[in-house]
Backbone as CSV, one residue per row, in Angstrom:
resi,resn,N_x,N_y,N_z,CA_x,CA_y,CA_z,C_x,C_y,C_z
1,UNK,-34.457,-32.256,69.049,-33.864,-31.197,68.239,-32.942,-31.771,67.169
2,UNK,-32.016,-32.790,67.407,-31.453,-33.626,66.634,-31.915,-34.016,65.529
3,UNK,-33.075,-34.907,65.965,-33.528,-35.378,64.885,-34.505,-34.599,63.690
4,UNK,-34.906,-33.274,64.269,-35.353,-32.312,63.180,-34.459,-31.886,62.764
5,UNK,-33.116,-31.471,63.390,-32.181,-30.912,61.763,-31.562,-32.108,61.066
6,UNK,-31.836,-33.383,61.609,-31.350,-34.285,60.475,-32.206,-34.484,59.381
7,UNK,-33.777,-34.476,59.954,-34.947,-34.261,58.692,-34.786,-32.997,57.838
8,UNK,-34.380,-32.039,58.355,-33.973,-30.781,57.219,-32.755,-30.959,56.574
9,UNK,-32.121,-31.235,57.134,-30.693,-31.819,56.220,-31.340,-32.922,55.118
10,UNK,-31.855,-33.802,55.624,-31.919,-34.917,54.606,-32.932,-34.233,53.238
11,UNK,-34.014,-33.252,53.488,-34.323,-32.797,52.619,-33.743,-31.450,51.555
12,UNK,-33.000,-30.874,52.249,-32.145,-29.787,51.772,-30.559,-31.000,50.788
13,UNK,-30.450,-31.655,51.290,-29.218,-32.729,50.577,-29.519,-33.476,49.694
14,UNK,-31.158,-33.492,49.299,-31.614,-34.405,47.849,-31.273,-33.439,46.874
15,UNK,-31.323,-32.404,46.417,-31.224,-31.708,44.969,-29.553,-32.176,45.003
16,UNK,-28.722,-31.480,46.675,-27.179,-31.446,46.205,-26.672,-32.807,45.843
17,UNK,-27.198,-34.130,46.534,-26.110,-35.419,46.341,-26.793,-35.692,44.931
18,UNK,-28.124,-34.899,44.316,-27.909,-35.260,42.574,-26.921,-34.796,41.896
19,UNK,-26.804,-33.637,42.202,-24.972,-33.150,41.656,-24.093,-33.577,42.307
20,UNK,-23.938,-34.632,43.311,-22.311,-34.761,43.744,-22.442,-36.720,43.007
21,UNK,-24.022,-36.875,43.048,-23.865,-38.150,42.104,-23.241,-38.099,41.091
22,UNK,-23.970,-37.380,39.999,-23.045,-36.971,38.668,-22.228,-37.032,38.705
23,UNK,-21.351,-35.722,39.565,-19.669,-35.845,39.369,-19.150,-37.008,39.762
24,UNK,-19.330,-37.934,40.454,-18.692,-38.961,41.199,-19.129,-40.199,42.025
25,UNK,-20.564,-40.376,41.432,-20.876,-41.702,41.769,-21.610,-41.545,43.377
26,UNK,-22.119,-42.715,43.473,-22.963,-42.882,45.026,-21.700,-42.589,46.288
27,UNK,-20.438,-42.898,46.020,-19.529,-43.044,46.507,-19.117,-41.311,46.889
28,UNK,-19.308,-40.376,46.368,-19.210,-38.652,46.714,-20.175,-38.091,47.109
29,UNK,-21.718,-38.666,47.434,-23.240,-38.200,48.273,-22.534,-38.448,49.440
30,UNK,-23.191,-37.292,50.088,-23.561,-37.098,51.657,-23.987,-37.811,52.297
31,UNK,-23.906,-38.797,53.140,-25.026,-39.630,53.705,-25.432,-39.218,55.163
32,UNK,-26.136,-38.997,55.807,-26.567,-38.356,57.030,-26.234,-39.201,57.680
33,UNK,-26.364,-40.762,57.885,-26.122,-41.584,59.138,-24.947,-41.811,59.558
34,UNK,-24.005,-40.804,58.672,-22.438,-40.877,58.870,-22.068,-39.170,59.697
35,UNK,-22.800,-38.652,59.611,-22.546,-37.342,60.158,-22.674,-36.744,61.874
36,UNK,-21.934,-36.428,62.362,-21.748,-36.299,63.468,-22.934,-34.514,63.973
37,UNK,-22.995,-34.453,64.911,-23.614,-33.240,65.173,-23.256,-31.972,64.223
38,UNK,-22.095,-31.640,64.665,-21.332,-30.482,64.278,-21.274,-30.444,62.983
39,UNK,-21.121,-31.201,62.613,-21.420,-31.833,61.004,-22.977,-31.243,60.085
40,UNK,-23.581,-31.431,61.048,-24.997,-31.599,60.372,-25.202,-29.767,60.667
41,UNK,-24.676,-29.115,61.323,-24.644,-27.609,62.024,-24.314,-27.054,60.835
42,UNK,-22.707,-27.583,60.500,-22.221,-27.099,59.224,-22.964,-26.836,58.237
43,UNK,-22.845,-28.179,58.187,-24.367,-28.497,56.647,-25.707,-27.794,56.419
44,UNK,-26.397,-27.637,57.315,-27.609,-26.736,57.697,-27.083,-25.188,57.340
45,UNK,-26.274,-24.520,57.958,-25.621,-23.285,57.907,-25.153,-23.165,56.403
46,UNK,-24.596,-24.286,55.268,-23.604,-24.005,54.030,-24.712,-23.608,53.207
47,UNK,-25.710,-24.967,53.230,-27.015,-24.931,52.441,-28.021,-23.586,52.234
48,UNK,-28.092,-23.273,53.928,-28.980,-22.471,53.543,-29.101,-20.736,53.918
49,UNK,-27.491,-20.511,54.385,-26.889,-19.313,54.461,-25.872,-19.038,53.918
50,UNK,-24.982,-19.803,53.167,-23.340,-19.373,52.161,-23.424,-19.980,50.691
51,UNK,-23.994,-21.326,50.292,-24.206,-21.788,49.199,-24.115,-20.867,48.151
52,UNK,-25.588,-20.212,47.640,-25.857,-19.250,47.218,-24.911,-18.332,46.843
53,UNK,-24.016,-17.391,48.053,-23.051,-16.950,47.435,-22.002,-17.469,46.918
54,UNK,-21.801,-18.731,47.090,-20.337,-19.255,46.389,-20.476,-19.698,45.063
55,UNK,-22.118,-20.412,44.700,-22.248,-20.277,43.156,-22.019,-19.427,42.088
56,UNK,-22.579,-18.003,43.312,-22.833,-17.017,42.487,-21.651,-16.529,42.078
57,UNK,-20.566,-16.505,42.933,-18.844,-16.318,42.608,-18.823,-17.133,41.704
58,UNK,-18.611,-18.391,41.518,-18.114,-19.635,41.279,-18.357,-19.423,39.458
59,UNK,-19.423,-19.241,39.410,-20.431,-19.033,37.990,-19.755,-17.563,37.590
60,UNK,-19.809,-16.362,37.765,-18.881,-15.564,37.771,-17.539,-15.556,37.479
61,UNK,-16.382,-16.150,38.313,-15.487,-16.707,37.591,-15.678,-17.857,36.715
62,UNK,-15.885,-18.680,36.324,-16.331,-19.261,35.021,-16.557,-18.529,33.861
63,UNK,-17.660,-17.720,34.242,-18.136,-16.745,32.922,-17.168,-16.388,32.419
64,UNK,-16.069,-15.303,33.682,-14.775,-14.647,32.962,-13.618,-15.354,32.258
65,UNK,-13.125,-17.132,33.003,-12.392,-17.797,31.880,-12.967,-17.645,30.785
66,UNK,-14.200,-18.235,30.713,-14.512,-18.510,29.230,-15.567,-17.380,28.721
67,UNK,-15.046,-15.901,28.975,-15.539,-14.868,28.745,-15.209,-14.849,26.680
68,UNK,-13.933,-15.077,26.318,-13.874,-14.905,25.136,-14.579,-16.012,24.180
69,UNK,-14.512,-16.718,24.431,-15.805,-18.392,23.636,-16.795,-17.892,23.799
70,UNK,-17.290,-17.406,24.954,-18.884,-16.882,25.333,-18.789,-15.509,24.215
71,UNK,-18.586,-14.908,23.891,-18.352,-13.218,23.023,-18.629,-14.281,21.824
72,UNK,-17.576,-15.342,20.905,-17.598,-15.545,20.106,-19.108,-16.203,19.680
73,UNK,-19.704,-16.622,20.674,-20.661,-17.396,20.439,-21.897,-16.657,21.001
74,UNK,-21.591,-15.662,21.372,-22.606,-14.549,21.412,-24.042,-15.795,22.269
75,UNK,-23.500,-16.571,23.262,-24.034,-17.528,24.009,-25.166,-18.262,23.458
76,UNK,-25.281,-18.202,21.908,-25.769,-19.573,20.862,-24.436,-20.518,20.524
77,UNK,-25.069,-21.829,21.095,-23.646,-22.819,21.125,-23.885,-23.294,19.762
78,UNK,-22.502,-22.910,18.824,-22.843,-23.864,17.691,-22.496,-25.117,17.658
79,UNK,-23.507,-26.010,16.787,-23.394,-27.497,16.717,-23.308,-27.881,15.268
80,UNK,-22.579,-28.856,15.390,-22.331,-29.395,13.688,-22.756,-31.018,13.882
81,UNK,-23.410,-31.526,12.700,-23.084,-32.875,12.748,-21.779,-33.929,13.345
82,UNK,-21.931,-34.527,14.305,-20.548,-35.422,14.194,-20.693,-36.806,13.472
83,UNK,-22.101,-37.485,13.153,-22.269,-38.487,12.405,-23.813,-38.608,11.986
84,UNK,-23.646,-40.013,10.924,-25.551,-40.146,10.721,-25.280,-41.543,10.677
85,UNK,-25.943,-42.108,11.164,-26.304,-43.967,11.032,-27.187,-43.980,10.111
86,UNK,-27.553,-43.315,8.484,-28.575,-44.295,8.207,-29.513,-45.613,8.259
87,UNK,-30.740,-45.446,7.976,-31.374,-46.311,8.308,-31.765,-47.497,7.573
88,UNK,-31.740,-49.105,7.684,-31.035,-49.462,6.833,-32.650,-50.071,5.919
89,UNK,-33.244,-49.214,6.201,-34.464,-49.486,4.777,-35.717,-48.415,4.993
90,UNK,-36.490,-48.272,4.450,-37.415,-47.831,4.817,-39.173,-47.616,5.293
91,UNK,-38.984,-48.576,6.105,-39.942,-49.060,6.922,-40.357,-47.820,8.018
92,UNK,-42.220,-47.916,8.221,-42.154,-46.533,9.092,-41.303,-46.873,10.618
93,UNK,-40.623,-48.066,10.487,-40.207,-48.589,12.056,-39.078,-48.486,11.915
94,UNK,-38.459,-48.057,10.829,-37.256,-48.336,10.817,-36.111,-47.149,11.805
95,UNK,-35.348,-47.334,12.373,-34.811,-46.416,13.207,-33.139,-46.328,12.448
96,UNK,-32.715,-45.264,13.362,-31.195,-44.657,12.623,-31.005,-43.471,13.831
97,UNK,-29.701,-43.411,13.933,-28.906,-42.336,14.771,-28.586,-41.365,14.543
98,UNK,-28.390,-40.076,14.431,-27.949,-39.093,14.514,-27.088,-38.822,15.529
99,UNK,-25.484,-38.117,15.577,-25.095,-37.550,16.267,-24.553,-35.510,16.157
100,UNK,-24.956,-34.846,17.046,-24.878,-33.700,16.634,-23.866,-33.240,18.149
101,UNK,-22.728,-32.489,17.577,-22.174,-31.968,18.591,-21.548,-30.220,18.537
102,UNK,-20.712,-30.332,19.664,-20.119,-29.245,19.862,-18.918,-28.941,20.155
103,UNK,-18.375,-27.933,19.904,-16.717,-27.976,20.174,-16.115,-27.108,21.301
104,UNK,-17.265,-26.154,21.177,-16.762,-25.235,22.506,-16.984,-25.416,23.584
105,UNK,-15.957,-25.369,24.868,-16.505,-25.255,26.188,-15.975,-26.780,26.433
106,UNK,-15.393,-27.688,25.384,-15.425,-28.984,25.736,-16.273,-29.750,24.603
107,UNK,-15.530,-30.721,23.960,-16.455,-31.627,23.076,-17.451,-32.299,23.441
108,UNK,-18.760,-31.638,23.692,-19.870,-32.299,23.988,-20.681,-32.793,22.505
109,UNK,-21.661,-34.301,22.609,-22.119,-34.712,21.798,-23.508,-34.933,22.410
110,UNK,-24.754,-34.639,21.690,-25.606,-35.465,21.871,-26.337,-36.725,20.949
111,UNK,-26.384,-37.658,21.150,-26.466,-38.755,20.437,-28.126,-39.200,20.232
112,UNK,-28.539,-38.827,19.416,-30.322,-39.270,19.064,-30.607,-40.652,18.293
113,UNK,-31.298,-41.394,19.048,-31.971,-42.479,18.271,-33.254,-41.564,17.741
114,UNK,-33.065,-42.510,16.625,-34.827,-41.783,15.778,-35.266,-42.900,15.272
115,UNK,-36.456,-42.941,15.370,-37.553,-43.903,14.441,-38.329,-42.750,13.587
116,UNK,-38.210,-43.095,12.470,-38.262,-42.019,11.745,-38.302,-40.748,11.609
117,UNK,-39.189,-39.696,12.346,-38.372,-38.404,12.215,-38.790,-38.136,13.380
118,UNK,-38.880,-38.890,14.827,-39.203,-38.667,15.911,-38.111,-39.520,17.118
119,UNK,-37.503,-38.785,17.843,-36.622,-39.130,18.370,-36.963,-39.764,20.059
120,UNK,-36.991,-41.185,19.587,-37.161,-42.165,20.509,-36.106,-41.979,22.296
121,UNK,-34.823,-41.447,21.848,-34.232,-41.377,22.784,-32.988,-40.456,22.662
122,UNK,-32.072,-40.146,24.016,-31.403,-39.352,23.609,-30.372,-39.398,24.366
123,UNK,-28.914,-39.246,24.185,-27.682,-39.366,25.105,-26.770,-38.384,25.136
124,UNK,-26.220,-37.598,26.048,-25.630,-36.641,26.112,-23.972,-37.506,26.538
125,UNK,-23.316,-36.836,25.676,-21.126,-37.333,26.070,-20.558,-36.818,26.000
126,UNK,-20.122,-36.369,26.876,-18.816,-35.335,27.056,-17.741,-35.235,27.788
């Protein structure tokens, strides 16, 4: 019995330790071989009977802080240039950067490499 709710845990805990990676590194994932019974009870029970509602709060209050930015922006985020790397000739290989960002909600940027008008890659900073 053990070892099937540790196989459901371990598959129910791949989507979440991708978000607890993000925020905080390998060092803030869940790891199952550290978890005690009662532990894994918890975990089974948060995932897949309370989760759900606490986003749904969670996202909810959010909305309402930033209820007035959200009105202004009528929830199209505007973006302005923050830079251009021209490219330094014009070769069809030749590549150059673009950066395009945003101000609301937090200065987010996304940063585009381009080889000519097709964008090779892409970096999000915020």
């Amino acid at each position: 019995m053990a070892d099937l709710k540790r196989e459901e845990l371990k598959k129910l805990l791949s989507s979440i330790n991708k978000e607890l990676r993000i925020h905080g590194g390998n060092e803030n994932t869940i790891k199952i071989t550290k978890l005690k019974s009662a532990q894994i009870d918890f975990l089974l029970e948060l995932l897949t009977v309370h989760l759900d509602d606490y986003k749904t709060f969670a996202r909810t209050k959010l909305e309402e802080f930033h209820a007035d930015d959200i009105k202004l922006v009528n929830y199209k985020m505007p973006v302005s240039i923050h830079k251009i790397t021209l490219p330094e000739n014009e070769e069809e290989n030749c590549t150059w950067e673009l950066i395009i960002g945003r101000l609301k909600f937090g200065s987010t940027e996304i940063i585009l490499d381009m080889k000519k008008w097709e964008i090779i890659d892409d970096t999000v900073v915020g």
